[in-house]
C-alpha positions in Angstrom: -3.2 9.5 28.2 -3.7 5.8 26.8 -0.7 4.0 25.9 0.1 3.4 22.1 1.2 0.1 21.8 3.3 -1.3 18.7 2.4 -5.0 17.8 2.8 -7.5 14.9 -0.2 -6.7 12.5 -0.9 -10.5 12.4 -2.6 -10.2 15.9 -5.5 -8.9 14.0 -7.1 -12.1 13.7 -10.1 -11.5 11.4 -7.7 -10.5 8.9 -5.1 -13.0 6.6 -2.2 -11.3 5.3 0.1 -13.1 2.6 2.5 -12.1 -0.2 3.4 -13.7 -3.4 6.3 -12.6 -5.8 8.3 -13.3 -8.5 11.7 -11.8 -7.5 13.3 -12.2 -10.5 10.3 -10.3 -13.0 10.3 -8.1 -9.9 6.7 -7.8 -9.2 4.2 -9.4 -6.8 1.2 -9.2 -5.4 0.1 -9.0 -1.6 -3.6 -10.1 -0.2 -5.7 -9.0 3.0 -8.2 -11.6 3.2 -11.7 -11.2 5.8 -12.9 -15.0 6.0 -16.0 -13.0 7.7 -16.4 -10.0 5.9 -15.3 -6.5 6.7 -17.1 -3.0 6.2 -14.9 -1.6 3.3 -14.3 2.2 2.2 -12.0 3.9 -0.1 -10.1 6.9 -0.6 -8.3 7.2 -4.2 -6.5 10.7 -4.3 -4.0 10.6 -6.8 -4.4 11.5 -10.4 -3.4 8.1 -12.3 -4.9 5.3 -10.2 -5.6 1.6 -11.4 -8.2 0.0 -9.0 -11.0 -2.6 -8.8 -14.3 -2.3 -7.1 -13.6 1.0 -6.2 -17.2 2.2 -6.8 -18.7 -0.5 -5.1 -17.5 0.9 -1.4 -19.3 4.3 -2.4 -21.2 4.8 0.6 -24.0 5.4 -1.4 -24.3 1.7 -3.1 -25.7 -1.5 -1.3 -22.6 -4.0 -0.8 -20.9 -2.9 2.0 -18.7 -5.9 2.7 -15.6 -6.6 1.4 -13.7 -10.0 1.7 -10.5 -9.2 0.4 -8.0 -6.4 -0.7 -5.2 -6.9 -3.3 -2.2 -4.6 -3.7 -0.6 -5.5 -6.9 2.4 -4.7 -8.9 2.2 -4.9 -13.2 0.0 -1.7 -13.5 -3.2 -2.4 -14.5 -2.0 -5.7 -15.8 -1.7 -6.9 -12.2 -5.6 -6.3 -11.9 -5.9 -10.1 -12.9 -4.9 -11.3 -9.8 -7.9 -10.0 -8.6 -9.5 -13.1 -10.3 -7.4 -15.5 -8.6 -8.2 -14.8 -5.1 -12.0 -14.7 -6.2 -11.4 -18.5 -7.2 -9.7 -19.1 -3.6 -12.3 -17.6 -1.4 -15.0 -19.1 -4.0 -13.9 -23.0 -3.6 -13.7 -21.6 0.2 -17.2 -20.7 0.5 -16.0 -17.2 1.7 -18.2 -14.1 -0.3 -21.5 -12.5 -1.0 -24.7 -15.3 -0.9 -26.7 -14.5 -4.1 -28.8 -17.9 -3.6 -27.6 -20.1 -6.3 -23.6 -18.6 -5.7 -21.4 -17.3 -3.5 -19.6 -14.3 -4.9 -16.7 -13.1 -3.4 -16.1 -9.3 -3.1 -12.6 -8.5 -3.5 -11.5 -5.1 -4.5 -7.9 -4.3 -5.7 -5.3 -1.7 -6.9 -2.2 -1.5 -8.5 1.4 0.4 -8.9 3.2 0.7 -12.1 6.8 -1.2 -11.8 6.9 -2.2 -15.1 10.0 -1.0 -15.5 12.1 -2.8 -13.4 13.0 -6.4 -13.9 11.4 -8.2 -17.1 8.1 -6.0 -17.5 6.6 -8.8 -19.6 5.8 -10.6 -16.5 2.6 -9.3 -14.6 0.7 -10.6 -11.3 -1.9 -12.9 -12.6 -4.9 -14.7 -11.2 -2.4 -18.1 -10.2 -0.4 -15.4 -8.6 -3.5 -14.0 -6.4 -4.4 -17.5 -5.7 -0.6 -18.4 -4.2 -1.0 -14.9 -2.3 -4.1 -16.7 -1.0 -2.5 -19.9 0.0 0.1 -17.8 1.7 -2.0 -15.9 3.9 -3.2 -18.5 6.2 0.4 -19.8 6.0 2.3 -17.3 6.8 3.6 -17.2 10.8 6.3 -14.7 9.9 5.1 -11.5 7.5 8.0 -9.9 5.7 8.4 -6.5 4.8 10.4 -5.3 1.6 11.1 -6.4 -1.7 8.1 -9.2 -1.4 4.5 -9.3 -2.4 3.2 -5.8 -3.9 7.0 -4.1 -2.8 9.3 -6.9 -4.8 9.7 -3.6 -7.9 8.5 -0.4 -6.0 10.7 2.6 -6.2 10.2 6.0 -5.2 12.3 9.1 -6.0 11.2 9.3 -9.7 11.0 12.9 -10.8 14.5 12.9 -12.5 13.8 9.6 -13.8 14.2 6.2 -13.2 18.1 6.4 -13.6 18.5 8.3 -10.0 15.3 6.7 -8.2 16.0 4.5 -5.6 14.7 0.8 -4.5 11.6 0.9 -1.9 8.7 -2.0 -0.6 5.7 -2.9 1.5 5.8 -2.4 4.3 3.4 -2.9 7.7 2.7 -1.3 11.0 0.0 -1.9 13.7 -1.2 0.1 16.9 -3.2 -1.3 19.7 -4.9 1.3 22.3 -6.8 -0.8 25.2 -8.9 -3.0 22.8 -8.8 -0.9 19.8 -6.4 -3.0 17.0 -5.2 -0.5 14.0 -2.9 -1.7 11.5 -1.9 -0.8 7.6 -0.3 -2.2 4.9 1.5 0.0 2.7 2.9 -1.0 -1.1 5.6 2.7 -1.9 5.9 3.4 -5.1 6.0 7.4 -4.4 7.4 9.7 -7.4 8.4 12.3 -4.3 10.8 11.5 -1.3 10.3 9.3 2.1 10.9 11.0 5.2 11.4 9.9 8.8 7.9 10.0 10.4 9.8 11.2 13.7 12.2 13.5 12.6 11.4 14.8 9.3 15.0 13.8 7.6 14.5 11.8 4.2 15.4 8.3 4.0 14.9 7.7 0.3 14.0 9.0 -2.9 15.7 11.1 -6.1 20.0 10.5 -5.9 22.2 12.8 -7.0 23.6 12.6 -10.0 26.5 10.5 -8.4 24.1 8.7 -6.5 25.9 9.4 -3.2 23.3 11.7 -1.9 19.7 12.5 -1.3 18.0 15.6 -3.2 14.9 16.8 -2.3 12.5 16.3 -4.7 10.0 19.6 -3.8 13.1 22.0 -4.0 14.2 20.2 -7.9 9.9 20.8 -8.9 10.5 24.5 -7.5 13.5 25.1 -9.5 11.6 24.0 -12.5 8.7 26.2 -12.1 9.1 27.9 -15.4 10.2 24.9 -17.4 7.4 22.3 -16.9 9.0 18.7 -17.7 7.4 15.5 -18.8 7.8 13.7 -15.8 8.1 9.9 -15.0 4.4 8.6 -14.5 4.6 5.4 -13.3 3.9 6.4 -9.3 1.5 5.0 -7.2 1.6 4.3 -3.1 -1.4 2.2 -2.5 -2.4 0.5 1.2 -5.2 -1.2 3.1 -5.9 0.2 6.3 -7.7 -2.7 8.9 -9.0 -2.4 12.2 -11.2 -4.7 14.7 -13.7 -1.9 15.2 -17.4 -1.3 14.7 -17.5 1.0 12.0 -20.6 1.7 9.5 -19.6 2.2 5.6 -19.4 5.9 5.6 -17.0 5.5 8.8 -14.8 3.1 7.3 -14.8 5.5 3.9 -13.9 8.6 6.3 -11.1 6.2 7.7 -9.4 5.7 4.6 -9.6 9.3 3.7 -8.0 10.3 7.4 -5.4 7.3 6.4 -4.0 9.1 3.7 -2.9 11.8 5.9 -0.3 9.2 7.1 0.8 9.5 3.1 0.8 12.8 3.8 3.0 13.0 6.3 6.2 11.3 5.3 5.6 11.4 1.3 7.1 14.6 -0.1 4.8 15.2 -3.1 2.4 13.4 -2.3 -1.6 13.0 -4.3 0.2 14.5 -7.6 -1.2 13.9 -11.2 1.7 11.7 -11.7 0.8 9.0 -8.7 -2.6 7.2 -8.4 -2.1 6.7 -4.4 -5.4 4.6 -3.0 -5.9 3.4 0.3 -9.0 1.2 1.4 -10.0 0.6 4.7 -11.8 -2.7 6.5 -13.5 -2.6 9.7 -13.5 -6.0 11.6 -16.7 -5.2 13.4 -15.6 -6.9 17.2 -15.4 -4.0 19.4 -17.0 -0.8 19.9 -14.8 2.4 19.5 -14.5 6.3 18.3 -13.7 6.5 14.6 -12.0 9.3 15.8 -9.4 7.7 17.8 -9.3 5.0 14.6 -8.5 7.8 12.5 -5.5 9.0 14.9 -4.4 5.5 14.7 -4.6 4.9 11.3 -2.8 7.8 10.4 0.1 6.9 12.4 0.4 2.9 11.4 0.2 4.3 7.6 3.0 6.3 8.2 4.8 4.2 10.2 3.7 1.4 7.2 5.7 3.7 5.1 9.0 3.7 6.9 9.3 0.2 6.9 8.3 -0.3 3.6 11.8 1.6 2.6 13.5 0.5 5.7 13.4 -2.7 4.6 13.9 -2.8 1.0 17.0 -4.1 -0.1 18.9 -3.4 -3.4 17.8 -5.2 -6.4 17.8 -4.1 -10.1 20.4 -2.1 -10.1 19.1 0.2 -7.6 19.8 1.3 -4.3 17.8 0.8 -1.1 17.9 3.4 1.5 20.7 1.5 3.4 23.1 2.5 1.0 22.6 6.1 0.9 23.8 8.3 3.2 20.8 10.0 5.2 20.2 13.7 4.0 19.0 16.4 1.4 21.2 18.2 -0.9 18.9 19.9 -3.7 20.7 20.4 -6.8 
């Protein structure tokens, strides 16, 4: 069997990662920039996504390359610092030759964390631009309350009094010459679980906030009482690799990626979260999108973990650290 190697995602070099944040608003945004383009696909699964360019990636339509991928906090607000990063990579030369321009093909989505901080304050396009800068600055990517992460929160279906502080987080594989790596913003209305032994690590408190509940068992219990739950959910990630993949491939990749949602999210894909993850394919060495998918799968989940591992409390919440580590449904 090959070896599954863990290494630091920034030894994907046709990729530039960098976060920008304003810790006190307690939002941010964080960029994945391809100074040479990248195949891009996308798989949006939950019910209340906010996104940019999403239709473009359609395997259907004719641009296929993507030059960068913003994860955002401030809802749909964030969305502007799409436009930043467009200016960047424009004064940089890097995007689509029409002839007379060059246009820059950045897609984006965003997670609601409106609530935390001052909600007045949203990522804008001077934001995406000093995500930009940061990317082919940074020499030591943090995980955590930073970039996209600075307000996620997960744990949400008793409402944002027992939820619980989360991040972004970021995990890659390397198999031979195969490179696999994801960058996850969690902002999950359900629970985060170990990705090796199933136990949570974060998500709804009790009501003393000493201890985990599960947040499947509390939806079971309300089966015949339906209740207006909190909506502002959304887990959205980027998914990069250095392999050759065609459009349809790199879409089929970002629809295996969610599976790494899947496995350590508990809900996961509900009405109530719009999670989104887009894929970019490097396009340096030949491999099986098969074994990307296995891959992908695994750094998402891993992506995950870290993403709460790392948080730290802020805003009156607590990060995973604080909590003791199991389930006790109510």
């Amino acid at each position: 069997m090959s070896k599954i190697e863990r290494i630091d995602i920034q030894r994907i070099k046709g990729v530039k990662i960098g976060h920008e944040q304003d810790t006190f608003a307690g939002t941010g945004c964080t960029v994945l920039i391809a100074p040479n383009g990248a195949i891009g696909g996308v798989d949006v699964r939950g019910g209340a996504p906010a996104t940019r360019e999403t239709d473009l990636l359609h395997p259907i339509n004719m641009v296929d390359t993507v030059h960068a991928v913003v994860l955002t906090g401030g809802s749909a607000f964030g969305l502007d610092a799409a436009g930043g990063v467009m200016r960047y990579l424009e004064q940089r030369q890097i995007g689509f030759d029409v002839g007379i321009h060059v246009v820059p093909i950045v897609c984006a989505a965003s997670l609601f964390d409106l609530h935390v901080g001052d909600g007045r304050v949203r990522p804008d396009a001077s934001m995406g631009y000093r995500a930009c800068e940061a990317a082919f600055s940074e020499t030591d990517l943090r995980q955590g309350n930073v970039g996209a992460g600075t307000g996620a929160t997960v744990g949400k279906y008793m409402g944002p009094q027992r939820m619980m502080k989360a991040g972004v987080g970021h995990c890659a594989l390397q198999v031979g010459s195969l490179l696999v790596g994801a960058v996850v913003a969690v902002n999950a209305m359900g629970d985060v679980l170990d990705e090796h032994t199933g136990r949570p690590l974060a998500g709804v408190l009790s009501e003393d906030g000493k201890r985990l509940c599960s947040t499947n068992e509390l939806i079971l219990q309300d089966i015949g009482n339906p209740k207006n739950v909190f909506a502002g959910n959304t887990t959205i990630g980027c998914v990069v690799t250095n392999a050759i993949l065609s459009k349809p491939q790199a879409t089929k990749l970002a629809q295996i990626a969610q599976n790494g949602y899947a496995d350590v999210i508990r809900p996961v894909h509900t009405m109530n979260d719009g999670d989104t993850v887009f894929a970019l394919a490097l396009g340096e060495v030949g491999a099986d999108p098969l074994a990307c998918g296995v891959l992908a799968r695994m750094a998402v989940a891993c992506a995950v973990n870290n993403a709460v591992r790392e948080a730290k409390s802020a805003y009156g919440l607590q990060s995973a650290a604080d909590v003791s580590q199991g389930a006790d449904a109510e």
